[in-house]
Each structure stands twice: as C-alpha cells, then as structure tokens.
N, C-alpha and C positions, 0 to 999 in steps of 0.2 A: 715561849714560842711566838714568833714577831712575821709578820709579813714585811715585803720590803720598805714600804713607804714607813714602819714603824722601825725598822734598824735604822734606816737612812736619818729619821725624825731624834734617834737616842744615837748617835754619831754625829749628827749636825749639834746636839748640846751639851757634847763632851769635848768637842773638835776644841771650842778653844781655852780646855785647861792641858792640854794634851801634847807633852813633851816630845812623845816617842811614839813606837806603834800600839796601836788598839789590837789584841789579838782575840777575835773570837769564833766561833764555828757559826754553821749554819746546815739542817738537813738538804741534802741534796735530794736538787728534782731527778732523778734517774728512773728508769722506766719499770725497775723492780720495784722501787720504795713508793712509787707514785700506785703499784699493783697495789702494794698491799695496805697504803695508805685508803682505798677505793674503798677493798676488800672490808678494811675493819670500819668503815661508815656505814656498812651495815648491820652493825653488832647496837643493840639498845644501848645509850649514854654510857648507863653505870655502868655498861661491861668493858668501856673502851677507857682507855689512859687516856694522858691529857691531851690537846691535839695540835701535832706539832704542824707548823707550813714547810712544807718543802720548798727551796728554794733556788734561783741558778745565780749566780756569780754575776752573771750582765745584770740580770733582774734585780741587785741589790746598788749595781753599779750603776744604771738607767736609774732606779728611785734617787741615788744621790745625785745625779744631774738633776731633774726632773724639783726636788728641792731646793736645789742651790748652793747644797754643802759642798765647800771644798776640800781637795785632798785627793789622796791616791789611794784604790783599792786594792789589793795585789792577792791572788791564790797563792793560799804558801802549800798546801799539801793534803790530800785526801786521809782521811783518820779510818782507819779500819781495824776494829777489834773482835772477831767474833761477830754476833751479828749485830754489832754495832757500825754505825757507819755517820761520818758526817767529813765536811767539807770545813780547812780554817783559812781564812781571810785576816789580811794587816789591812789596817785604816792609817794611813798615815795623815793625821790633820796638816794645816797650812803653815803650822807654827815649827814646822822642820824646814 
C-alpha cells in the first residue's frame, strides 16, 4: 500500500525497462471507503489490517508530473467484487 509520490517514484524506475503497459490497481479515494477507512483508525493497531492509502487517479497522475516521470496514465476500469473494490490504471512508459 503506496502513496502517490511512492507509485509515481516505483513507475519512474521501471519506466525504462518497460516495453508495454504497467497494469496495476490502486484503493480508490471514494467517500464510503474513505468512511470506513476513518472508521477502522480507531480500532487499536493489532485489531486493524495493514493500512492501505486510498487513492485518486489525478493524485497518482499529479505525483508523476510533479517527479518528472514520463509517460501516460490511463483508467482502464473500476474492479468490484463483493466488497472488494479498487481502481486499475496502464502506465504506459516513454519507450512506446
């Protein structure tokens, strides 16, 4: 679980072995998951799972500016299984 400046930071030192698209998710900042993201910081350490960041698509898109990695970010499609939920993103590095 990565904040953006650390996705943008492990995509900027993969970009240039990087043939094709990077495919990987990310928790979505949404206003339920963000509830109950709140919710379970009040639970003692060991009661809570590991702790993920919720994240938005600009916010991952802004840290790759903001670094200087090049490339293209693109939403490919929101994952929803139960009450799982996350957001996948393609990196396409510079080398397409």
């Amino acid at each position: 679980y990565y904040n953006a400046p650390d996705i943008a930071g492990l995509l900027g030192k993969a970009s240039p072995r990087l043939e094709g698209k990077f495919i990987f998710t990310i928790a979505p900042r949404t206003p339920a998951l963000m509830a109950m993201w709140r919710v379970g910081k009040m639970f003692p350490r060991a009661d809570r799972s590991p702790v993920m960041v919720p994240q938005t698509v600009s916010g991952v898109a802004d840290a790759l500016r903001t670094s200087g990695v090049k490339g293209r970010l693109k939403e490919i499609e929101r994952v929803k299984s139960g009450f799982y939920i996350s957001t996948a993103l393609a990196f396409e590095g510079p080398n397409i």
